[in-house]
C-alpha positions in Angstrom: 26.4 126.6 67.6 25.3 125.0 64.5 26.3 125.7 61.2 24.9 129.1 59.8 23.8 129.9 62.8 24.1 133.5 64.3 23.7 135.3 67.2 24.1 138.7 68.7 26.6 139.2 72.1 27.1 142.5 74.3 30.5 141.7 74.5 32.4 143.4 78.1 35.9 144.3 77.5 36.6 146.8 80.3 37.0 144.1 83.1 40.0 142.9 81.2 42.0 145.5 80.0 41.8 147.5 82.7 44.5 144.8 84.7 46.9 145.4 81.7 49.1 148.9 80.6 47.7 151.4 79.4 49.5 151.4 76.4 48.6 147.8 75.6 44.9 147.8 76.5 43.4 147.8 72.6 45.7 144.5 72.5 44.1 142.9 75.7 40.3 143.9 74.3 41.0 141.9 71.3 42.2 139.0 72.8 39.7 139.6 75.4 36.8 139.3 72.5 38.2 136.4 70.5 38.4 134.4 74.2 34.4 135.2 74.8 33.9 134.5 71.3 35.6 130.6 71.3 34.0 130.1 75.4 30.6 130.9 73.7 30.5 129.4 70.2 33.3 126.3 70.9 34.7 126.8 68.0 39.2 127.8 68.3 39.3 129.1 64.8 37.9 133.0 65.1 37.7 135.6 62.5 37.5 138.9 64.0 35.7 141.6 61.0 37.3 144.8 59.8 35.0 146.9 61.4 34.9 145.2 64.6 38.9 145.8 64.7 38.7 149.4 63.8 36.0 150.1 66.1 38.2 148.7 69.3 41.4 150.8 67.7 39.3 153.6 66.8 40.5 155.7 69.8 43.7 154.7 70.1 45.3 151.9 72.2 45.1 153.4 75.4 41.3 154.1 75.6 39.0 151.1 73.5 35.6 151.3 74.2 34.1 149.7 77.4 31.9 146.7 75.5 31.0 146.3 72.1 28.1 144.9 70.2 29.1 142.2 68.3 27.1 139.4 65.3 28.8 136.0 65.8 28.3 133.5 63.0 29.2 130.3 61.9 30.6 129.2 58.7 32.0 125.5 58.4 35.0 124.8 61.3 35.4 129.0 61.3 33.3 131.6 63.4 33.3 135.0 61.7 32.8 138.2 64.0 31.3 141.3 62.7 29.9 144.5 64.0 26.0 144.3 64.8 25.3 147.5 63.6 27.8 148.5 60.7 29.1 152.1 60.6 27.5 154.2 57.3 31.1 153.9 55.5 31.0 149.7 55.9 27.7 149.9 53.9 29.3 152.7 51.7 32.4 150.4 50.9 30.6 146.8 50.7 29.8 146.9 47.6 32.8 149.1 45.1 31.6 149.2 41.3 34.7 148.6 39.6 35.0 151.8 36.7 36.6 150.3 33.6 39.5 152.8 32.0 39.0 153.5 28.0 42.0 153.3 26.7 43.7 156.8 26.4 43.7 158.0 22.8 47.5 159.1 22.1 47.5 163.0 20.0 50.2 162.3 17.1 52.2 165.6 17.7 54.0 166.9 14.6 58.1 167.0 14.5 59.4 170.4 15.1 60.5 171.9 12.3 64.1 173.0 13.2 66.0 175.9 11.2 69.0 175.5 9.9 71.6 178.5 10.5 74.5 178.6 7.3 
């Protein structure tokens, strides 16, 4: 892959985490994506996305999904892997407008007036 460069891989997970327990089979379809990810692009240094991990954990560990859709791109001596189509809350979230706070204006309370008993 060259530098920039991006492409789009139907990634198959099922194969491979179906020979491992049931309880770790989210784990196995992770490493199972960064290994087709570094065979395909060359590259050992992988950055699996947010949404990419959430969408294999999604269900739980016992039941990821069966292949996932993935954009693979390179940036410098890194690949970065991302969802090819992002859910409606990634494109929700991208982009947070930061709200400033005005500072709070403090109410001067008056001093009790206490009585005094003779």
């Amino acid at each position: 892959m060259k530098d920039g460069e991006t492409r789009t891989y139907t990634i198959p997970l099922r194969r491979e985490y179906l020979k491992t327990p049931k309880w770790r089979r989210a784990e196995k379809a992770v490493s199972t994506l960064r290994s087709f990810v570094e065979r395909h692009s060359k590259i050992e240094e992988i950055k699996i996305g947010r949404w990419v991990n959430e969408s294999i954990w999604k269900r739980g560990a016992k039941n990821p999904p069966s292949r996932v859709r993935v954009d693979v791109k390179r940036v410098a001596d890194s690949v970065t892997v991302e969802l090819s189509e992002l859910p409606r809350k990634a494109k929700t979230k991208e982009i947070p407008e930061k709200i400033e706070e005005k500072p709070k204006t403090e109410v001067k309370s008056k001093p009790k007036e206490t009585k005094k008993v003779e």
